[in-house]
C-alpha positions, 0 to 999 in steps of 0.5 A: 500500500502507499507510503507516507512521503514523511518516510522518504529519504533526504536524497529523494527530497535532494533528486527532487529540488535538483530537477526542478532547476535543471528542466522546463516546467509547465504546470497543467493538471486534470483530474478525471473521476470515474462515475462510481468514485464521485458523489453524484453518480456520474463523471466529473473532469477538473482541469487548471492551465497555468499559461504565461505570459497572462493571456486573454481568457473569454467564455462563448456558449456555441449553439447548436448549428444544421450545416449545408450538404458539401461544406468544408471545415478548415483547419489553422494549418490548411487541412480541411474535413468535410463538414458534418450535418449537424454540430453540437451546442457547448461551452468554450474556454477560450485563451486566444492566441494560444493552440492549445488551452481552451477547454469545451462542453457540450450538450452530450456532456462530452467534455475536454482539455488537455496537459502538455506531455513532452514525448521522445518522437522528434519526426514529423509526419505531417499531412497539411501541417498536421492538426492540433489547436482543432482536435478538441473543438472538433471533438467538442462539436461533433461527439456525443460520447467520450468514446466516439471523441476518442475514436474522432480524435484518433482519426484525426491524428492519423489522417493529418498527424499531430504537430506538437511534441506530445499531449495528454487530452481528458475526454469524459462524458457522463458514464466514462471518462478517458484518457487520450495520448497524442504523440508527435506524428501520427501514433495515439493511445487512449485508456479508460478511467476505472468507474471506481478510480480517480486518475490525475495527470501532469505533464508527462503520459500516465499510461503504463501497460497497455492490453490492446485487445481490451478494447472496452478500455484501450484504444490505439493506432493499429501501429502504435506497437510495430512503430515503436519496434521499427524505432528501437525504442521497444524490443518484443523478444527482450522487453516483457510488457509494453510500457507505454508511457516508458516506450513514448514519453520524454524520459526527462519529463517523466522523471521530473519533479514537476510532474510526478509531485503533482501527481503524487499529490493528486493520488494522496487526496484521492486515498487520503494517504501518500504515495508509491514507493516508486516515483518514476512508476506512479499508478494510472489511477487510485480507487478513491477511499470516499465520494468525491464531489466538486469541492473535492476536486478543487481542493486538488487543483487548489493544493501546494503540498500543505502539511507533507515535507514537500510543502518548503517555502522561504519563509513563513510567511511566504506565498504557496506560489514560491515553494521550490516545488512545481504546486498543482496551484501555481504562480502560473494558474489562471484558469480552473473548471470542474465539469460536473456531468449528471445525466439524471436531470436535463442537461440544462441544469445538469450539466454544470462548468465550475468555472474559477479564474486567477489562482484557484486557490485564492479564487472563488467557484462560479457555477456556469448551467449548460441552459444559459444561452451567454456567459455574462458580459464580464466574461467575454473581451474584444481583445483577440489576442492579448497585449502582454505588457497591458494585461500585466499592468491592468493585474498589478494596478491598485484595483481593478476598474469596474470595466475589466473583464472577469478574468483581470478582476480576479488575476489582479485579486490573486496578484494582491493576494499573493504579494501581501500573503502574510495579512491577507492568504489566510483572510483570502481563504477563508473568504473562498471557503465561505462564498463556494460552501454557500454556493453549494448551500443554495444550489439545490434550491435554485436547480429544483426550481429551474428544472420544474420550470423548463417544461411550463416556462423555459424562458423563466427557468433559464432566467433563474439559472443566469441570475444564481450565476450572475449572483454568485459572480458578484458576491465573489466581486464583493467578498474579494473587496472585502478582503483587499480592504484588508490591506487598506486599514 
């Protein structure tokens, strides 16, 4: 069984410190918790993306769209797909200017993001450029399951090869959650989460052994095998199993500390212990030791290795943010969601987007229902691609103006709170504990409510939805006043 982290030796914590300053961190993390393992019954999908520079982020709610006989889709990069009938409504993150952040849902609940996950394949076997800022729209718009996302999203890898080194997509949907590897060229991987287990992801693949001819939980390119021999990388007659991550991955990002602490810190909370006795062999997923709901998977994506030996900071009243340990949590966070995908009710109020901007842990959960129609105005901006040194000025200002959008209010709350973290990290918390928890307090209300409404009165019934939300939004701008008071007495 897993081992407390207390346990381990000093060379550990010594390998550990060495490798975060010799390797190129990036910081992504998904959470995929399997329908058995979580509260209400069905899948949920966390992700935080930590970008930097501080990009534009805007929320879209794309409505479904009938599409004329012989249209083309076109890709970034010159590809082209021949358009489908009809695409699906969803929910859109959108950090313009970059190819690989955005994160969807859809009206099938078929949710996806991503982790950058670095593999050894250094060719590029490339049909028009490739694809890969699409791959997930393309799944988000087209898919009704995670497992078709998944064979779409396989399709595409192979007709046009994927252009970035490697990636790690979590594709769920209310019954099944998924785990899709792409790797430089034309190769992929999918595995299923266990119902019953929680699997958390950094930067680096997580599968191991692989069992092809289990197609009810792997998927994979016909060749992925045969091409990894034709490489040298794996060798049937010497090699007893196929390890996948072993065989693809780049094997400094696999053994660095900014990816297997994460992960290890994620699989902690899952069990309510620590971790494997073998950093470089973490497992897949973990059978979860309670129900997990949506304050749960934040509180992951919220962690900095608090009250484990990992948790080192300069002094004691430094930010989380410095730790010399890459945190789930970091300086770089600025968008979080939970996707909480109960298919037991209509999928108007079923379908839930968590959405926290800024640093999850000092920010507030704003629940997004999948029947609204818009997000409110303070969540979209014009700007399609971010002026970098604007944005940072409008983060560091002394206080947000009542005209900026969502995203700056709360970077700017987690700059200040960040930087004056001896008065104000602990007030900052605690006010976040009180605005999400009564979030959660009157949420049943509200939702019962609105799904009686929708077949009398639909129009009042997503009203209803939009002002919890807009209410919950402004009650977040109020109690980070009140903390940024703080520092004005």
């Amino acid at each position: 069984m897993i081992k407390s982290i207390v346990m381990r030796s000093a060379a550990i914590i010594v390998l550990l410190v060495f490798s975060v300053n010799t390797i190129e961190t990036w910081a992504c993390s998904s959470i995929i918790v399997g329908k058995s393992a979580s509260a209400n019954g069905y899948v949920m999908l966390g992700h935080t993306e930590d970008i930097s520079p501080q990009p534009v982020i805007n929320q879209h709610k794309l409505p479904r769209k009938q599409h004329e006989p012989g249209e083309i889709t076109t890709l970034p990069r010159g590809g082209q797909l021949n358009q489908i009938e009809q695409t699906w409504a969803c929910i859109w993150s959108e950090v313009p200017g970059e190819d690989f952040c955005d994160g969807f849902l859809n009206e099938w609940g078929v949710t996806i993001a991503s982790d950058r996950c670095p593999s050894r394949e250094g060719t590029s076997d490339l049909t028009e450029e490739g694809i890969g800022r699409m791959l997930r729209r393309l799944v988000a718009r087209r898919a009704t399951t995670a497992r078709e996302g998944v064979k779409l999203a396989g399709e595409l890898v192979e007709k046009f090869g994927y252009y970035s080194t490697g990636r790690t997509y979590a594709i769920c949907d209310p019954d099944e959650g998924w785990v899709f590897c792409a790797i430089q060229g034309r190769r992929w991987l999918a595995r299923r989460v266990p119902d019953d287990h929680v699997a958390v992801i950094a930067n680096s693949y997580t599968v191991r052994e692989i069992d092809l001819a289990d197609t009810l939980n792997f998927l994979a390119a016909a060749d992925l095998v045969d091409y990894a021999t034709s490489r040298d990388w794996y060798d049937p007659d010497k090699d007893s199993v196929f390890d996948f991550a072993g065989v693809y991955a780049d094997s400094g990002a696999a053994a660095a500390s900014y990816n297997v602490c994460r992960q290890w810190s994620g699989l902690r909370y899952v069990v309510n212990d620590t971790v494997h006795a073998n950093w470089a062999n973490l497992p897949f997923s973990l059978k979860a030791d309670r129900k997990m709901g949506v304050l749960d998977v934040m509180e992951i994506l919220r962690h900095h290795y608090e009250n484990t030996a990992l948790y080192q900071l300069p002094s004691e009243i430094s930010s989380p943010h410095e730790s010399q340990f890459m945190t789930t949590c970091s300086r770089r966070s600025q968008m979080s969601f939970v996707a909480e995908l109960r298919a037991d009710r209509p999928k108007e109020v079923g379908f839930v987007y968590w959405l926290s901007l800024g640093k999850p842990c000092y920010s507030y959960l704003v629940p997004f229902y999948f029947g609204m129609d818009r997000f409110p105005d303070a969540y979209y901006t014009q700007s399609d691609v971010p002026d970098s040194a604007l944005v940072s000025r409008m983060i560091t200002a002394e206080r947000p103006s009542d005209f900026e959008p969502a995203f700056l209010k709360f970077c700017n709350y987690s700059h200040h709170v960040d930087s004056n973290y001896a008065a104000l990290g602990q007030p900052a918390r605690r006010a976040q504990f009180e605005h999400d928890n009564r979030t959660m307090e009157t949420r049943d209300e509200v939702e019962a409510s609105a799904a009686e409404l929708l077949e009398s009165d639909r129009e009042q019934a997503i009203a209803k939805l939009v002002s919890f939300s807009e209410e919950r939004y402004l009650a977040a701008l109020k109690s980070m006043d009140d903390v940024l008071a703080e520092t004005d007495k």
